[in-house]
N, C-alpha and C positions, 0 to 999 in steps of 0.2 A: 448581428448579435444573436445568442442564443443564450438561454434561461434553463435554467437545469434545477428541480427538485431532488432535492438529494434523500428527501425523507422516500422520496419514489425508488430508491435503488436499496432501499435496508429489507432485503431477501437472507435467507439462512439457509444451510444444509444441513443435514447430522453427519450425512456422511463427507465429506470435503467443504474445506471451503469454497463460498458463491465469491465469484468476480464476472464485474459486470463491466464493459468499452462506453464509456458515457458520448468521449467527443476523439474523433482521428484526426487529422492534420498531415500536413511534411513537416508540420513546424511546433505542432505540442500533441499529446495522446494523454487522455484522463482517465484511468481507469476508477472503478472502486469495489475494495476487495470486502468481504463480510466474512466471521471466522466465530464461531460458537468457540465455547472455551476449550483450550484442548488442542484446537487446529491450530496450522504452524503452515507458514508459507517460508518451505526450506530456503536456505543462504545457495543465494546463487549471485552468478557477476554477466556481464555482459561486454564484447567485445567490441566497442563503439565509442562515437566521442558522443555521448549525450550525458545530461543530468538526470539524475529524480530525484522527485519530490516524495514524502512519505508523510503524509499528516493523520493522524489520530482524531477521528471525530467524535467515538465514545468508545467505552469500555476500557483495562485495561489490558497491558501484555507488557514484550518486552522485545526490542530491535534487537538482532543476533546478527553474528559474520565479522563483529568488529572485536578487538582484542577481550571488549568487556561486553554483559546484556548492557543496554541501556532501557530504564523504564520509558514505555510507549502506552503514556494518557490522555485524554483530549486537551485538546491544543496545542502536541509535541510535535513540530515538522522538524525531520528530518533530510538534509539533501546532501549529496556526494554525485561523484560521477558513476556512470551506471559500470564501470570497471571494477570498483570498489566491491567487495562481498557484504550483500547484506540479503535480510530475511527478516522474519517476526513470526512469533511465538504468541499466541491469545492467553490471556489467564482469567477473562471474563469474555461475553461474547464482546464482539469490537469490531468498530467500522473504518476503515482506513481510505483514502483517497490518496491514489499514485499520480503525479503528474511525470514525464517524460517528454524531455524537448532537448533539442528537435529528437521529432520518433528514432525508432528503432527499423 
């Protein structure tokens, strides 16, 4: 079993967003992405059979790569397959937690 504070990973940049590797596996990878307002983690896809997860912990923004934005606020998870194009957009500073299983 392992324990994770999550308030231990809310770091910021001005210049890029901060993402930080919480937990790796063959079988799930957690990362968590931090994004002052303004940052944008571009729409990209991935060439894999895996899932992700996209959860919102605070702040708002918005999921982008899908036909529409969809608003991203705490407690919105998000999941598709990592083929799927997605991204997000901050419009306040905002903490996001990626799950990905099995990895990439």
């Amino acid at each position: 079993m392992k324990i994770f504070n999550l308030q231990d990973t809310a770091k910021f940049s001005k210049e890029r967003f901060f993402r930080e590797l919480i937990f790796d596996s063959p079988n799930l990878r957690v990362l968590n992405f931090n994004f002052e307002a303004g940052q944008e983690l571009p729409v990209h896809s991935h060439p894999a059979d895996s899932e992700v997860a996209l959860l919102v912990l605070e702040g708002e923004g918005v999921f982008t790569g899908g036909p529409e934005e969809i608003p991203a606020t705490p407690g919105v998870l998000q999941i598709m397959p990592v083929t799927e194009p997605h991204g997000l957009r901050a419009q306040t500073r905002l903490r996001l937690l990626v799950f990905i299983a099995p990895t990439l």
